[in-house]
matplotlib code that plots the C-alpha trace (Angstrom):
import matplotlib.pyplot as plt

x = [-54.4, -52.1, -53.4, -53.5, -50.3, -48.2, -49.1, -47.9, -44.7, -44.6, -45.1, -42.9, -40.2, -40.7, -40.7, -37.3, -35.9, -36.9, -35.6, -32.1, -32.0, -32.6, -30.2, -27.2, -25.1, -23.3, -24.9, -23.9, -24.6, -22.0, -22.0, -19.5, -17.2, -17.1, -19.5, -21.5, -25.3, -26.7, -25.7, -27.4, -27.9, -25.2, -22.4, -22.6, -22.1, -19.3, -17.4, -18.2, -19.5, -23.3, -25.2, -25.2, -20.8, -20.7, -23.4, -21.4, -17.9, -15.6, -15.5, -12.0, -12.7, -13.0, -9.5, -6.5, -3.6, -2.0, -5.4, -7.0, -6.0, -8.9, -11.4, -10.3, -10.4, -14.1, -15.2, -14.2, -15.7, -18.6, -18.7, -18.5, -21.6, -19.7, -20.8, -18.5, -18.9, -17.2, -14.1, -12.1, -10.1, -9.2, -11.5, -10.9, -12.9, -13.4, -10.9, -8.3, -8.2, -8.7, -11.4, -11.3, -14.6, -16.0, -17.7, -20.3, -21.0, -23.5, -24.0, -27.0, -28.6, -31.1, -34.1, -32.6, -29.7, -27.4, -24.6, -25.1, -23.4, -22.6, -24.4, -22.1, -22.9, -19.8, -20.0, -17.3, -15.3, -13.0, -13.5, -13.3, -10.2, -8.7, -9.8, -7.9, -4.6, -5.4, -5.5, -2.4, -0.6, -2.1, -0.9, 2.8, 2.5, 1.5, 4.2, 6.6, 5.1, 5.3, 8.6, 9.4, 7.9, 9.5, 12.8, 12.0, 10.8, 13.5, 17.1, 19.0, 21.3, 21.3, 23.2, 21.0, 17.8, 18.6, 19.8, 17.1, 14.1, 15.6, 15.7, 12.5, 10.6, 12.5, 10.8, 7.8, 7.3, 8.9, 12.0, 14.9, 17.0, 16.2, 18.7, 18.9, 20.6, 21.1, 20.3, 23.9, 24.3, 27.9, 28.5, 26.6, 23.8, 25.6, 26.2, 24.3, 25.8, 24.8, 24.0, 22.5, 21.5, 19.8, 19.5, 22.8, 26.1, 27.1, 30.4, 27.2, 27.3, 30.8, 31.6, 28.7, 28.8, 26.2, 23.0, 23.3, 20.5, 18.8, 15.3, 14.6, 16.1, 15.6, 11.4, 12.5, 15.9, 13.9, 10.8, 8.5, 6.4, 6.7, 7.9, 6.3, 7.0, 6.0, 8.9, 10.8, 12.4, 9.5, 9.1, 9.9, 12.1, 14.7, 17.2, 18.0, 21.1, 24.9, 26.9, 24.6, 21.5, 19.9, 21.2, 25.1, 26.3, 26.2, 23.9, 21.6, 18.6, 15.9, 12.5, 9.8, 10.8, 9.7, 11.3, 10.2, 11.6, 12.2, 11.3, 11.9, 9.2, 10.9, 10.4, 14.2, 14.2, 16.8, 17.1, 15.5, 14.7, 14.9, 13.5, 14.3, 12.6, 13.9, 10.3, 7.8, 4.9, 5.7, 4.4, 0.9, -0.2, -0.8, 3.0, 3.4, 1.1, 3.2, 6.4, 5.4, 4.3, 7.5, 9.4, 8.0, 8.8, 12.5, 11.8, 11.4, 13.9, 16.8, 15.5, 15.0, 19.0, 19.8, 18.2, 19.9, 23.4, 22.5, 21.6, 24.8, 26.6, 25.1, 26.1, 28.9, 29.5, 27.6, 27.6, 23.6, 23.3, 19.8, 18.2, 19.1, 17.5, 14.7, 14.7, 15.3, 12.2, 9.7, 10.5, 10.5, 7.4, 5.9, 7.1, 6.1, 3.1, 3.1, 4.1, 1.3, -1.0, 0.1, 0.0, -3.2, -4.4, -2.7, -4.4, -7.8, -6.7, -5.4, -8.1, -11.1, -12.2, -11.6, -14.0, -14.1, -12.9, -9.7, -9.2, -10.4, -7.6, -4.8, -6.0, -6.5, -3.1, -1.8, -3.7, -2.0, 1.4, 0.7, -0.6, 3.0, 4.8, 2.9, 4.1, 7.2, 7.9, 6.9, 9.6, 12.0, 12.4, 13.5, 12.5, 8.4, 6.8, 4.7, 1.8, 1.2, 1.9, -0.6, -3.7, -3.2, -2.7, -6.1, -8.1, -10.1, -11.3, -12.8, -16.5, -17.8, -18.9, -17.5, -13.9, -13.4, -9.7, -7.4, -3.4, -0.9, 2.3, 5.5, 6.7, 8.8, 10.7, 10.6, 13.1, 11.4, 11.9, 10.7, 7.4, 6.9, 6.9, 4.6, 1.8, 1.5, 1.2, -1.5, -3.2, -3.5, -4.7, -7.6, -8.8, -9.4, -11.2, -13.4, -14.2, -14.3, -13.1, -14.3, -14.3, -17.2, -19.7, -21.0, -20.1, -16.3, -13.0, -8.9, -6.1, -3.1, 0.1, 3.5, 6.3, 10.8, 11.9, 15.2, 17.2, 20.2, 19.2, 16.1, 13.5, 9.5, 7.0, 3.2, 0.2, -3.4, -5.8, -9.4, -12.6, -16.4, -16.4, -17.9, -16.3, -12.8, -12.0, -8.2, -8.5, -7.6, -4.9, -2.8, -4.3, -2.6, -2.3, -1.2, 1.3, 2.6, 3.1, 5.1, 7.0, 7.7, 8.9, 10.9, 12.9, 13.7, 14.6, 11.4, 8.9, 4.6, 2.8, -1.4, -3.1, -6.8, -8.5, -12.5, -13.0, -10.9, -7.7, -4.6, -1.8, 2.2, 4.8, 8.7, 10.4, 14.0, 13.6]
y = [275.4, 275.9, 275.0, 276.9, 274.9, 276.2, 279.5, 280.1, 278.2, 280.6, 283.4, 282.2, 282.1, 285.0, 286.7, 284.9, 286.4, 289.5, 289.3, 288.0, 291.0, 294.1, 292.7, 295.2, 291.9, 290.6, 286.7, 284.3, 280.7, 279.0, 274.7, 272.7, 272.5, 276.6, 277.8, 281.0, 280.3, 283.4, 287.0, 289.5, 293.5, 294.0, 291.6, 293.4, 296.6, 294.9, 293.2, 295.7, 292.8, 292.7, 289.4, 288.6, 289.2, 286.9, 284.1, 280.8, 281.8, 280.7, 281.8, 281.9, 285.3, 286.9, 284.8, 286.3, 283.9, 284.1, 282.4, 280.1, 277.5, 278.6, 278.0, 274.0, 274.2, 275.9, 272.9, 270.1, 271.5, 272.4, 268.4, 267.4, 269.4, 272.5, 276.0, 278.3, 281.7, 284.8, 284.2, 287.0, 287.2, 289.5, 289.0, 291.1, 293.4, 294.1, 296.6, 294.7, 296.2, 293.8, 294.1, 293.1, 291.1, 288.6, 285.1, 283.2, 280.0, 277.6, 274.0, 273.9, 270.4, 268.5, 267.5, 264.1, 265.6, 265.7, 268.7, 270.1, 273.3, 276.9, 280.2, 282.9, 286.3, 288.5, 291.8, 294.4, 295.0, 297.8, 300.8, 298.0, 297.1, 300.3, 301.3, 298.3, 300.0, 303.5, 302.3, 299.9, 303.2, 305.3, 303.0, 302.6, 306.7, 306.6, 304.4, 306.2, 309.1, 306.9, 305.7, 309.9, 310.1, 307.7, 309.6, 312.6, 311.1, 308.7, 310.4, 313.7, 312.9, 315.5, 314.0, 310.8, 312.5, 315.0, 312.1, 310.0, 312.3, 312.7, 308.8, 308.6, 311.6, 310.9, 307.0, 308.7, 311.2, 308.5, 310.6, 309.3, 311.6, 314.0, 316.0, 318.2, 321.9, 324.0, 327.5, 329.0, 332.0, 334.0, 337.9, 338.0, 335.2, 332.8, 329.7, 326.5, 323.6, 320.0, 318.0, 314.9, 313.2, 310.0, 308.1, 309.1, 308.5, 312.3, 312.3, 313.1, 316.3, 317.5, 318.4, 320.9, 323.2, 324.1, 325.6, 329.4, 331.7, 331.7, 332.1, 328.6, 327.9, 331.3, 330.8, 328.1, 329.2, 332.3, 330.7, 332.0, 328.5, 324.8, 324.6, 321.7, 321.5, 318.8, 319.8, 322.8, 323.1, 324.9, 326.9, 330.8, 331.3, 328.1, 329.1, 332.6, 332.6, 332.4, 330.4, 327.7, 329.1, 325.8, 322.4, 322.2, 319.6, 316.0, 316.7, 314.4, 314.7, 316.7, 316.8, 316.5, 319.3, 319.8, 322.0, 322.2, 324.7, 323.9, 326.7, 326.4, 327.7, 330.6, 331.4, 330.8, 329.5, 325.8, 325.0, 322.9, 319.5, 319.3, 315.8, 315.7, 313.1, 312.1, 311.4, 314.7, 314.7, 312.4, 314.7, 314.8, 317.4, 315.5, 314.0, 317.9, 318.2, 314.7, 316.3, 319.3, 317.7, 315.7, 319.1, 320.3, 316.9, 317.7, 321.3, 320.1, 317.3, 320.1, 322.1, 319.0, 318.2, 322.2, 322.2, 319.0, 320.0, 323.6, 321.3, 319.2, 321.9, 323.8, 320.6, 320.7, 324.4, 324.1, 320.5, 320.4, 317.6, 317.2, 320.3, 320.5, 317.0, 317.9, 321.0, 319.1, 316.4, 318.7, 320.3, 317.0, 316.2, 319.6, 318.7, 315.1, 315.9, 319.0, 316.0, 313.9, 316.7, 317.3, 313.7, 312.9, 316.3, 314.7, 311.6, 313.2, 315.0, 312.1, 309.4, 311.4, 308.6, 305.7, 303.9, 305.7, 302.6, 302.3, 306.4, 305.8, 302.9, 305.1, 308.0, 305.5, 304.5, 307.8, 308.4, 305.6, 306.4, 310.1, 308.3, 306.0, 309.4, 310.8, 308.2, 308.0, 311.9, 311.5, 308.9, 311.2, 308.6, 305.8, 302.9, 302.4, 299.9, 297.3, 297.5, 300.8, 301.2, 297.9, 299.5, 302.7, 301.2, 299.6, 301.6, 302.9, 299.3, 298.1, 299.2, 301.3, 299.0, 295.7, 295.3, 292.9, 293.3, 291.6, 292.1, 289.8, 290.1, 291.1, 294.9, 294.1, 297.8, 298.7, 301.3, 303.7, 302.3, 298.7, 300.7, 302.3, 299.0, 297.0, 299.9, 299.2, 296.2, 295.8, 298.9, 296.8, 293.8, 295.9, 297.1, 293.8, 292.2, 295.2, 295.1, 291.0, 289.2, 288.8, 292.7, 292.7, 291.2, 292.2, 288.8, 289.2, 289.0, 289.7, 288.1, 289.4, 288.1, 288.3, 286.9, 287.2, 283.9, 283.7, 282.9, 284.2, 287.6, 288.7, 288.2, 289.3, 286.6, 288.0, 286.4, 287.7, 285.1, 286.0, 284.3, 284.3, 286.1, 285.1, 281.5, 282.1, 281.2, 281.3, 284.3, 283.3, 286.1, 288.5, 291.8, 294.8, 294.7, 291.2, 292.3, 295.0, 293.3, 290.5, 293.0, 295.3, 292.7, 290.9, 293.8, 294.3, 290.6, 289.6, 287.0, 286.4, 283.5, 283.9, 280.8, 281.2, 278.4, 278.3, 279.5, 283.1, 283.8, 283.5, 285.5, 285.0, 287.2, 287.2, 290.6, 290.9, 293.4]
z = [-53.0, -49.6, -46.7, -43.7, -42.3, -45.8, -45.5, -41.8, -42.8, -45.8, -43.1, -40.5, -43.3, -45.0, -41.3, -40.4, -44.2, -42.8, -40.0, -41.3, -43.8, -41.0, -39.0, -38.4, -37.7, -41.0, -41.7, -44.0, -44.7, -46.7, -47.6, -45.8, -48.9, -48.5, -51.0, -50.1, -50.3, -48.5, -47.8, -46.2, -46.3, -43.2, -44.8, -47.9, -45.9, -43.8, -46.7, -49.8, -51.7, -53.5, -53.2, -57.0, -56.6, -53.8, -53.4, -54.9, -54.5, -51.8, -48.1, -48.7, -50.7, -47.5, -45.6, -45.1, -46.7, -43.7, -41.6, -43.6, -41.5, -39.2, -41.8, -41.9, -37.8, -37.9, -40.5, -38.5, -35.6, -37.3, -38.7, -34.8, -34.0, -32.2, -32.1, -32.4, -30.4, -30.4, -32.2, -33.2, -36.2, -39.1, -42.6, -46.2, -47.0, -50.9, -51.0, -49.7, -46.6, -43.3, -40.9, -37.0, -36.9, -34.0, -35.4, -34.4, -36.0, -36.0, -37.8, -40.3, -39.9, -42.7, -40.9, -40.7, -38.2, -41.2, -41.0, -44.3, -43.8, -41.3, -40.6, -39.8, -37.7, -37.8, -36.1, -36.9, -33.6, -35.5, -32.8, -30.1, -31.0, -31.3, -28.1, -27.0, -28.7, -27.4, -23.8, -24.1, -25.4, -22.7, -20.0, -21.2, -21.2, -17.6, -16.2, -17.7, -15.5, -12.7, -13.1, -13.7, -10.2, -8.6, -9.9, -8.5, -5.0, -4.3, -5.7, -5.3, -7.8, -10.4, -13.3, -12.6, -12.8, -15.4, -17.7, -16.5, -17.6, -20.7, -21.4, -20.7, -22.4, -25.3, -25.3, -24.5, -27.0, -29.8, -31.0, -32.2, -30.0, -26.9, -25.6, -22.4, -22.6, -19.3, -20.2, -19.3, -21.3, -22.4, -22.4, -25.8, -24.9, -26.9, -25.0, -24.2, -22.4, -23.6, -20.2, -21.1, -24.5, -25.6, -28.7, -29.9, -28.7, -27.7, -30.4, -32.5, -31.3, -30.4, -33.9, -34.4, -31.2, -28.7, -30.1, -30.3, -29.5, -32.9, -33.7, -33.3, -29.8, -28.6, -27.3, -25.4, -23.9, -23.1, -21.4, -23.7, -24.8, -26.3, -30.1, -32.0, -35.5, -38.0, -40.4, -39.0, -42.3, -43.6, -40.3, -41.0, -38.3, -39.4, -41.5, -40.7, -39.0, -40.5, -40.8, -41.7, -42.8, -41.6, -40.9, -40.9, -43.0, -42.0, -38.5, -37.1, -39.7, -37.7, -39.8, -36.6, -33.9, -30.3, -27.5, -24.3, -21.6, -18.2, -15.8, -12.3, -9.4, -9.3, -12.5, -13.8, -17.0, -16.2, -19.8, -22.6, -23.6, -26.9, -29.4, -33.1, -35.8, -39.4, -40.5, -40.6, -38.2, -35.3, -32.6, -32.0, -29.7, -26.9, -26.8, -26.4, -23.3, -21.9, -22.7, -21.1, -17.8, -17.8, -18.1, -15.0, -13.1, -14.5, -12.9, -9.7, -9.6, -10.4, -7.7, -5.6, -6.6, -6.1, -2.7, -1.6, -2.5, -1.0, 2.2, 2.0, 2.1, 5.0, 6.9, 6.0, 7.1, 10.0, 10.6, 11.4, 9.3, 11.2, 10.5, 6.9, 6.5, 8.2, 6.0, 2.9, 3.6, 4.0, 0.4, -1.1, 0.4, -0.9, -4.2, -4.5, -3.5, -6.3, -8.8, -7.8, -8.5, -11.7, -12.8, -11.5, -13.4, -16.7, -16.3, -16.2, -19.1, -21.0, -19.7, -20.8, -23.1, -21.3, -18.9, -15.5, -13.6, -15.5, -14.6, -10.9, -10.9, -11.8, -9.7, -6.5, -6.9, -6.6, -3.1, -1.8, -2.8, -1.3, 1.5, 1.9, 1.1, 4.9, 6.6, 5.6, 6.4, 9.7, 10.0, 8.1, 5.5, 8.1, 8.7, 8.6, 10.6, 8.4, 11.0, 10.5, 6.8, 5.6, 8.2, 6.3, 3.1, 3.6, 5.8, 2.5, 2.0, 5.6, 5.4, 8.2, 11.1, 11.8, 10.7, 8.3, 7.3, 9.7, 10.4, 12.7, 13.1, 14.3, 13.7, 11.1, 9.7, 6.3, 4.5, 2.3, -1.1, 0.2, 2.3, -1.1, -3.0, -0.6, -1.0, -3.9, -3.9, -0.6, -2.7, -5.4, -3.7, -1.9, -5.1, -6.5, -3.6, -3.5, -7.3, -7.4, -3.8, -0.5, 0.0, -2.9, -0.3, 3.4, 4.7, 3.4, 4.9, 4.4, 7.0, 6.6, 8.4, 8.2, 9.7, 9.1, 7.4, 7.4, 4.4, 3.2, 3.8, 6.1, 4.1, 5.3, 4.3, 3.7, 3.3, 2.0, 2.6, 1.5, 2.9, 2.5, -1.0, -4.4, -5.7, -6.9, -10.7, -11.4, -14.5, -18.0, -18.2, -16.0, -15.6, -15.1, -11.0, -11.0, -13.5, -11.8, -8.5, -10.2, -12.1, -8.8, -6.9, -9.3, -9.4, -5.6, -5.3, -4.4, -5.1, -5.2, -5.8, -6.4, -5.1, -6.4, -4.2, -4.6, -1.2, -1.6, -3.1, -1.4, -2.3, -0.7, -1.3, -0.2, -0.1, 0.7, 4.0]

ax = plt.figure().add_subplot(projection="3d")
ax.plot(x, y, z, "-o")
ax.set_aspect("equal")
plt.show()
């Protein structure tokens, strides 16, 4: 006969199998030597394995070669008692194929206390992880807009800039070469003049000629839209034109095919860049709508350069040298601000599955540095005092009411690339203590003070001191702000130190003024 005690330890077991069984998580128990003893529904689903394959074999069935160390670390952990919670690692699935999975492990005790062995819940974190990827990717993509932008906004070099977007699309858009070709056409509409290359030294092209107006390079030389090929050899306008019919002998091997024109506002078609692959297929459609943006950032830096000589020269003529910079500020300030647009419109675009803090981030940064770009007009791209540029900076962040973000110090100018540069960076700064500093609660506050140290060269030294926010935990790794800042002011002989003390973090920062 069982008792009434048996039979609700029957039911409370056969509940808990139950239980175990419907669970969408994968859970295993295996012995401390290894062995599998259990194996539910989901971990067959996870692994590809059935219960009768598995159940008795090694745990090492499912290791990597390359991480089985980790089992011997989890069993002498487990020996001491520990839990282990939310490890991520890689495990083999039945095809061979591996499997980003987060484990959660848990001693199994005898009723005596004894450690006789380990239950396992593994979760499949696949998609997780390649979101992870897709946002790393998207984020290199977008500084390389940003560093496009900051091209266009700070030099009136042509040569630099034309070379310099082509450097970076063709890294952006993963070809092994891009080249630039200015659209300047002979009596028969024959000629095309190579202006900038990269990837290849340019002896890889001397022997060849410039690209003739063929049916290939013709939509684009002509304005008429983007080429994107994943093997132009099997497109039906390649191989048409004498003497070649095709790819001359020993040229770069060109498989994967985009062309992009470059068409000025006034509707003047500037020329081409141009990116060629080995390998078929290595332009996805949206490197095309990238590469597309980036032409129309090279669009206006050649008519920023065009308008610059054009005002250069008029001061020279006229020597008026302060009317044609007036002249020449106001364009570039319509234009940047054009560029910022069109980023900010691309990033919409190419954020649309990301979480909406990571695309109000980017977007947010771009307000500031249009905000930097007004005040530096009105100086006409003089000297900026810091007063004025870190209460702008911040005014989105002081809540309406009592002011609760604080500035002392002397009027220390700034030029405009430095004014540019410490936007950022107090942009930046603001964000955070809204989202997790002292800005995150009513009672919060931000000093910021400044003074000239002087070193070997004048050097402004700022501090950000928070107060009377959440407890302050020094973060396990550098996000992408604290990144940049370092980054930014590493390269303008700068320096920053981030002191998070308990009471508010403290942040000091040299900059070579």
């Amino acid at each position: 006969m069982i008792d009434i005690k048996q039979e609700s330890a029957l039911e409370a077991a056969l509940l808990l199998a139950a239980i175990v069984e419907s669970s969408d998580d994968a859970i295993v128990s295996k012995l401390l030597d290894g062995t599998i003893t259990s194996w539910n529904g989901a971990a067959e689903r996870l692994f590809g394995y059935r219960p009768q394959e598995i159940i008795g074999q090694s745990i090492l069935t499912l290791i990597p070669d390359d991480r089985r160390s980790e089992e011997t670390d989890i069993i002498d952990r487990l020996r001491r008692g520990e839990r282990v919670e939310h490890f991520e690692t890689k495990r083999r699935h039945k095809s061979g194929r591996l499997i980003d999975i987060s484990l959660t492990i848990s001693p199994i005790r005898r009723p005596d206390g004894a450690i006789v062995g380990a239950s396992k819940i593994a979760r499949d974190i696949t998609q997780k992880k390649q979101a992870e990827e897709l946002l790393h990717r998207q984020a290199g993509r977008l500084e390389i807009l940003n560093r496009v932008a900051r091209i266009i906004s700070q030099d009136l070099d042509l040569e630099r800039i034309v070379q310099a977007v082509t450097d970076e699309a063709t890294a952006l858009s993963g070809a092994q070469f891009g080249a630039f070709f200015y659209n300047v056409l002979d009596a028969e509409g024959e000629s095309y003049v190579l202006y900038a290359l990269s990837g290849v030294p340019r002896e890889a092209f001397d022997k060849f000629g410039m690209p003739r107006n063929t049916a290939v390079f013709a939509p684009t030389f002509e304005g008429r839209g983007i080429i994107r090929s994943a093997d132009i050899r099997k497109d039906p306008r390649y191989g048409l034109n004498t003497p070649h019919k095709g790819m001359p002998e020993g040229h770069l091997p060109v498989v994967s095919y985009l062309a992009v024109p470059v068409i000025s506002s006034s509707g003047e078609v500037i020329g081409g860049l141009f990116f060629g692959h080995a390998e078929p297929d290595r332009f996805a459609p949206e490197t095309e709508a990238l590469i597309a943006a980036i032409a129309g950032q090279a669009a206006v830096a050649i008519d920023n350069a065009r308008l610059h000589s054009a005002a250069q020269t008029e001061i020279v003529n006229r020597k008026a040298a302060e009317d044609a910079r007036e002249l020449l500020l106001h364009e570039v300030k319509h234009r940047v601000k054009n560029t910022l647009a069109t980023i900010q419109a691309l990033a919409s675009q190419t954020l649309k599955g990301t979480p909406p803090t990571e695309k109000e981030a980017f977007i947010s940064r771009l307000h500031s540095l249009s905000g930097a770009h007004d005040l530096l007009t009105l100086s006409d791209w003089q000297e900026i005092g810091i007063a004025a540029l870190a209460q702008r900076s911040l005014a989105a962040f002081s809540a309406k009411g009592a002011p609760r973000v604080f500035f002392e110090g002397p009027d220390v100018g700034l030029s405009a690339n430095k004014a540019l540069l410490l936007t950022m960076v107090l942009h930046e700064l603001g964000t955070n203590a809204v989202k997790y500093g002292a800005l995150s609660v009513e009672q919060g506050q931000v000093a910021i003070t400044w003074c000239l140290a002087e070193a070997d060269r004048p050097t402004l030294r700022l501090e950000w001191c928070e107060s009377g926010g959440p407890p302050v935990v020094a973060p396990s790794h550098r996000g992408f702000g604290s990144r940049m800042i370092a980054a930014a002011l590493h390269g303008s002989d700068g320096h920053v130190a981030f002191d998070y003390r308990p009471e508010g973090l403290l942040l000091t920062l040299d900059l070579v003024v």
